[in-house]
KEKE-3310 file (N, C-alpha, C; in steps of 0.2 Angstrom, whole numbers, plus 5000, padded with zeros to 4 digits):
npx = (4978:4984:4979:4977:4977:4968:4975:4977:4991:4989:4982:4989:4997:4990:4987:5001:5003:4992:4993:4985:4977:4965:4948:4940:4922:4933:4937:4945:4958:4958:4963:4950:4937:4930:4939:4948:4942:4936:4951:4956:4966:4981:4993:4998:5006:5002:4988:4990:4995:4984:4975:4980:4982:4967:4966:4973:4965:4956:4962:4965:4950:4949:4959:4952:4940:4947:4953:4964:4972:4990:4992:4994:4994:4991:4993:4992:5001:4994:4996:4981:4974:4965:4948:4946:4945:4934:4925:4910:4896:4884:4890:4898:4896:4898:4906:4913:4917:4926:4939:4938:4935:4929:4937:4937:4940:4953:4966:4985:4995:5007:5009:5008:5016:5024:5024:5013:5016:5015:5025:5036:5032:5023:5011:5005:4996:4990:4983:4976:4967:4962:4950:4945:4938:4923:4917:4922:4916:4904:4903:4911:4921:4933:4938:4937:4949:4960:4958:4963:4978:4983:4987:4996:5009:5017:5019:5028:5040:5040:5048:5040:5047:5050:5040:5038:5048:5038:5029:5032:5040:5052:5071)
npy = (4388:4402:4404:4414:4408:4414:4415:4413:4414:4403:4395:4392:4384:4376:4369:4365:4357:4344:4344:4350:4363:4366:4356:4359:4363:4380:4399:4408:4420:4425:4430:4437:4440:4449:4454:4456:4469:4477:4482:4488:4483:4476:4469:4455:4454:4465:4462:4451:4455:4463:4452:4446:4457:4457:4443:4446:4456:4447:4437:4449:4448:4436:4438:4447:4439:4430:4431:4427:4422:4429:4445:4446:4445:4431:4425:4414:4407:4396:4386:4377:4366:4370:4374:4370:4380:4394:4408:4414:4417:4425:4434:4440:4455:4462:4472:4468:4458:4456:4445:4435:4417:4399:4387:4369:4354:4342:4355:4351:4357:4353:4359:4373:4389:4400:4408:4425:4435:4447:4456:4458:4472:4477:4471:4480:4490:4481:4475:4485:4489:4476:4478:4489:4485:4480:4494:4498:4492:4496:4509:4520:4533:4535:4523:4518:4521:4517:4504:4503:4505:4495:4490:4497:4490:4481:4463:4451:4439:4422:4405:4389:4378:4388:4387:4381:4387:4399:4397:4393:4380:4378:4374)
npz = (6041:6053:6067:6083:6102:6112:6129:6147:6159:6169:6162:6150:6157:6161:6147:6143:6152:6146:6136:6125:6118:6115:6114:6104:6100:6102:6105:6094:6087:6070:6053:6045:6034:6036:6047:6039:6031:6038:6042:6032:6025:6016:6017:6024:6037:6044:6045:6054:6064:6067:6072:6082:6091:6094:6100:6110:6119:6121:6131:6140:6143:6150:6158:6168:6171:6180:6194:6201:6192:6185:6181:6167:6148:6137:6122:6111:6096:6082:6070:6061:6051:6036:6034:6049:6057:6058:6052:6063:6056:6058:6067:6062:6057:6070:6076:6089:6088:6078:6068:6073:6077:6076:6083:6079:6084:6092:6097:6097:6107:6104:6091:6092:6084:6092:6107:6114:6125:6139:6147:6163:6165:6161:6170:6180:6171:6166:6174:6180:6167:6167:6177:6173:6162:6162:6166:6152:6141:6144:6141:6145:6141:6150:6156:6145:6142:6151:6149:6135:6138:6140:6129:6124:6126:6122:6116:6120:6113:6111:6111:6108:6115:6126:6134:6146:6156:6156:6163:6175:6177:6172:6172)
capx = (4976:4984:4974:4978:4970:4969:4974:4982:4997:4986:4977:4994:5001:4985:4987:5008:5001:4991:4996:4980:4975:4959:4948:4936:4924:4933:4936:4954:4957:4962:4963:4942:4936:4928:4945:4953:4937:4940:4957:4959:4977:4983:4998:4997:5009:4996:4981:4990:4996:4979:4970:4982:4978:4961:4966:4976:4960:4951:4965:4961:4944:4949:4960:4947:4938:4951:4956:4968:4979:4996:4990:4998:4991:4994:4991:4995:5001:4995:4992:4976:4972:4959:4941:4945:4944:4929:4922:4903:4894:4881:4892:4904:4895:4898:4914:4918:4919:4931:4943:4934:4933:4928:4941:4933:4944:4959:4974:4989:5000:5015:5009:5010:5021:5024:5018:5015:5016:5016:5033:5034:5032:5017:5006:5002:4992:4984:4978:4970:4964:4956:4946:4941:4932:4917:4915:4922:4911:4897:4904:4914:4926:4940:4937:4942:4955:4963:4959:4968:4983:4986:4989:5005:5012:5018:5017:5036:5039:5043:5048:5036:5051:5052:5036:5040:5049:5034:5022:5037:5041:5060:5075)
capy = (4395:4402:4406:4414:4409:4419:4414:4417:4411:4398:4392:4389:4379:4368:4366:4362:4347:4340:4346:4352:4370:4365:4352:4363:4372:4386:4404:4410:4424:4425:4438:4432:4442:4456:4460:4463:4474:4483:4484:4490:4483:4470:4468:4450:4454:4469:4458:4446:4457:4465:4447:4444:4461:4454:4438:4449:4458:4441:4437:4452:4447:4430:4439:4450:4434:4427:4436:4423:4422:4432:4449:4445:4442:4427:4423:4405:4406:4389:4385:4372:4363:4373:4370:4371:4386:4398:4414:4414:4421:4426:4439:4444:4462:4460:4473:4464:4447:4455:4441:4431:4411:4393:4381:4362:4347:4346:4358:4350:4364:4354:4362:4380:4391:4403:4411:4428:4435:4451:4457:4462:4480:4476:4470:4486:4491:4474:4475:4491:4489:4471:4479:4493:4482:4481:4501:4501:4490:4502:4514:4525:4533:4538:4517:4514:4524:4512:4498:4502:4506:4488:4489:4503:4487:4474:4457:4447:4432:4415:4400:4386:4377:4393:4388:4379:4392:4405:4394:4391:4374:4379:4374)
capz = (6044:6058:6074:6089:6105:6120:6137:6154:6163:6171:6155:6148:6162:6160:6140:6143:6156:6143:6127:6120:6116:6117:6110:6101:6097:6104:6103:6094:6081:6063:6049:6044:6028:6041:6051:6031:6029:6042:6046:6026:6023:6010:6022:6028:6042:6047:6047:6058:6069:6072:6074:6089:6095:6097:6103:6118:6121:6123:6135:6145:6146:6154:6166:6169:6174:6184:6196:6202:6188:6184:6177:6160:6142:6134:6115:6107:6087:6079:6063:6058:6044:6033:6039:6056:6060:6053:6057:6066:6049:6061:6070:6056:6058:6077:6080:6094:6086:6074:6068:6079:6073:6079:6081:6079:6084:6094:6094:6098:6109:6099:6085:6091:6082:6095:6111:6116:6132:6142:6150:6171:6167:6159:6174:6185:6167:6163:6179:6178:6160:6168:6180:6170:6157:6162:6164:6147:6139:6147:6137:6149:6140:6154:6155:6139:6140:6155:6143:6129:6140:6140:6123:6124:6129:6116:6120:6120:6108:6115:6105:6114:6122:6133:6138:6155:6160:6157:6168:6181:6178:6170:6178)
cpx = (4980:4982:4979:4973:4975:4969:4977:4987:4995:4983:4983:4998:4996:4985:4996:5008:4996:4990:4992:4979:4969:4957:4940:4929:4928:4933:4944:4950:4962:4960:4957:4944:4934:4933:4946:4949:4936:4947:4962:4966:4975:4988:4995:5001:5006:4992:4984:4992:4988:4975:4973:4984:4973:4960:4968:4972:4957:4956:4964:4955:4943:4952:4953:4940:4942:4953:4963:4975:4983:4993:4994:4997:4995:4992:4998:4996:5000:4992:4987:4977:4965:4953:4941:4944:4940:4925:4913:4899:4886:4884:4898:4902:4897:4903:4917:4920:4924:4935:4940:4932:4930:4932:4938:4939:4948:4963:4979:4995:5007:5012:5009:5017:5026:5019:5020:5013:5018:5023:5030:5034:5026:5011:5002:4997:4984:4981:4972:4966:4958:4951:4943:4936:4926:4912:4916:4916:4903:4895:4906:4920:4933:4942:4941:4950:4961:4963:4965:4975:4987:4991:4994:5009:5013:5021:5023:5033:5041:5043:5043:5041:5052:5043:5036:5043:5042:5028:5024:5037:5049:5063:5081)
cpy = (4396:4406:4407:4414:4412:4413:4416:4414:4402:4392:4390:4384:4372:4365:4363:4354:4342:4339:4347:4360:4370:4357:4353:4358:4375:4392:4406:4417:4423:4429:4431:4441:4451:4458:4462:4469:4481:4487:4491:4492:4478:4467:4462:4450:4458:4467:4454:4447:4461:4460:4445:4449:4458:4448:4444:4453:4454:4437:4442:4452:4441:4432:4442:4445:4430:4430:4433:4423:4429:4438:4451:4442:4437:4426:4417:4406:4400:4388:4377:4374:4369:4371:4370:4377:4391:4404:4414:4418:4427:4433:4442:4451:4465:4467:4470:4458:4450:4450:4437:4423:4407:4386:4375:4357:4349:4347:4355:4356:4362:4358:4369:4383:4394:4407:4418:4431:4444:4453:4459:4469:4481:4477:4476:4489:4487:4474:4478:4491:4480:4474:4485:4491:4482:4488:4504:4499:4492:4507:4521:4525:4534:4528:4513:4514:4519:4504:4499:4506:4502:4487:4491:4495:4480:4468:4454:4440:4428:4408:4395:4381:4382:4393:4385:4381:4398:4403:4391:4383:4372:4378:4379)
cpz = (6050:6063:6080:6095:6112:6127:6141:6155:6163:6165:6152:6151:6161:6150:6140:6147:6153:6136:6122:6122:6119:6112:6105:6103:6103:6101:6101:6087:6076:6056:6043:6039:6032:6043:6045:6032:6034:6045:6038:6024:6019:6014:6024:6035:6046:6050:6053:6064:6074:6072:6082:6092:6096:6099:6111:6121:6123:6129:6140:6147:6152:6158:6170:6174:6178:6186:6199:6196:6188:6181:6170:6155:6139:6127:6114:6100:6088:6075:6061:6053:6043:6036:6045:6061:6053:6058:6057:6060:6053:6065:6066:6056:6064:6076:6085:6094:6080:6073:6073:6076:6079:6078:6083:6081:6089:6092:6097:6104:6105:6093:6085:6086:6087:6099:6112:6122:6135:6145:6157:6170:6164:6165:6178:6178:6165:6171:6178:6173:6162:6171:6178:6163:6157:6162:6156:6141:6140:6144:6138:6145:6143:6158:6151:6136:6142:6149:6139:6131:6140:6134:6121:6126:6125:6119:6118:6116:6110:6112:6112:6117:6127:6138:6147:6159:6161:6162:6175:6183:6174:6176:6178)
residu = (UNK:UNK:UNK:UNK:UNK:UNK:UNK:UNK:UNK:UNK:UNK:UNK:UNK:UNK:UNK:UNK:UNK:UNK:UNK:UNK:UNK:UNK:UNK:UNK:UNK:UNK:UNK:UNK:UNK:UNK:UNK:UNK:UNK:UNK:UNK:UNK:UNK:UNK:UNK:UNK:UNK:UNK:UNK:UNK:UNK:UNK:UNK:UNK:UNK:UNK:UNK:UNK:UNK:UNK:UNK:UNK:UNK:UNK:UNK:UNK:UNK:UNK:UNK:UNK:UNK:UNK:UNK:UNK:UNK:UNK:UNK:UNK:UNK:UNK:UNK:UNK:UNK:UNK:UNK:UNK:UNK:UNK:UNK:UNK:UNK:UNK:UNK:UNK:UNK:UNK:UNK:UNK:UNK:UNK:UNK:UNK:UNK:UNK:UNK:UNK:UNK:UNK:UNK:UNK:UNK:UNK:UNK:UNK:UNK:UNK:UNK:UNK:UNK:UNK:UNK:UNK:UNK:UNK:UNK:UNK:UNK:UNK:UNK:UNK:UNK:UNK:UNK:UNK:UNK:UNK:UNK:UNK:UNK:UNK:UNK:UNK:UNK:UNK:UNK:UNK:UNK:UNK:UNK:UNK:UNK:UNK:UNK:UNK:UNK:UNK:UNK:UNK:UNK:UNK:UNK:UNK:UNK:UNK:UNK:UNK:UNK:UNK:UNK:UNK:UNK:UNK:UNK:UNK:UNK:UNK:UNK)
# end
């Protein structure tokens, strides 16, 4: 199955110095039985695009909480073995857990397929779309607007040897 998990600059810098993802559970996204149902496509390449939309949202929430880090989304493609990753049956109605799983074990980062990553022209948005999260999740719409301004901005593809350069550890 392949899961994308959310994180930031920083979070990526600490998964390339110890070559895990995580060592579960955590949180990643995967085209779960609720995102098809709601996304109503058949398109596999659809579904996967809006599961790492909703990973890239769960990365703005991590900026959102780090104010320290790079204001830049990061998603991680990596495909696990079956089983490892399963959606919360408990919040499968949730909208905000859409595609929303729990990865169990550890993830290798070699086994990424690919990263994705915000561009420099992004940041000045993702900023503003961090700091307006929690107005939006209030339910201020001129909020949510700022949010999903992030989104106007498609996340760049990176084989994961370009990872050392993205965490500036390239020569």
């Amino acid at each position: 199955m392949r899961v994308y998990v959310p994180l930031t600059l920083p979070g990526l810098a600490e998964a390339h110095k110890t070559g895990e993802l995580g060592t579960g559970p955590f949180v990643a996204y995967a085209v779960t039985p609720a995102l098809r149902e709601w996304y109503l496509s058949d398109d596999i390449e659809e579904l996967e695009y809006a599961a790492l939309n909703r990973a890239a949202l769960a990365s703005l929430r991590l900026l959102a909480a780090d104010q320290g880090a790079p204001r830049r989304r990061v998603v991680v493609a990596v495909d696990v073995p079956d089983g490892t990753a399963a959606a919360d049956p408990d919040r499968g109605l949730d909208p905000a857990a859409l595609g929303e799983v729990r990865v169990t074990g550890t993830v290798a980062l070699a086994e990424a397929a690919s990263v994705h990553v915000d561009s420099d022209d992004a940041e000045q948005d993702v900023t503003a779309a961090a700091g307006a999260l929690p107005a939006a999740d209030g339910g201020d719409d001129d909020a949510q607007f700022v949010v999903d301004g992030a989104e106007d901005h498609e996340l760049l593809w990176y084989a994961t040897q370009e990872i050392p350069n993205l965490v500036g550890l390239g020569g």
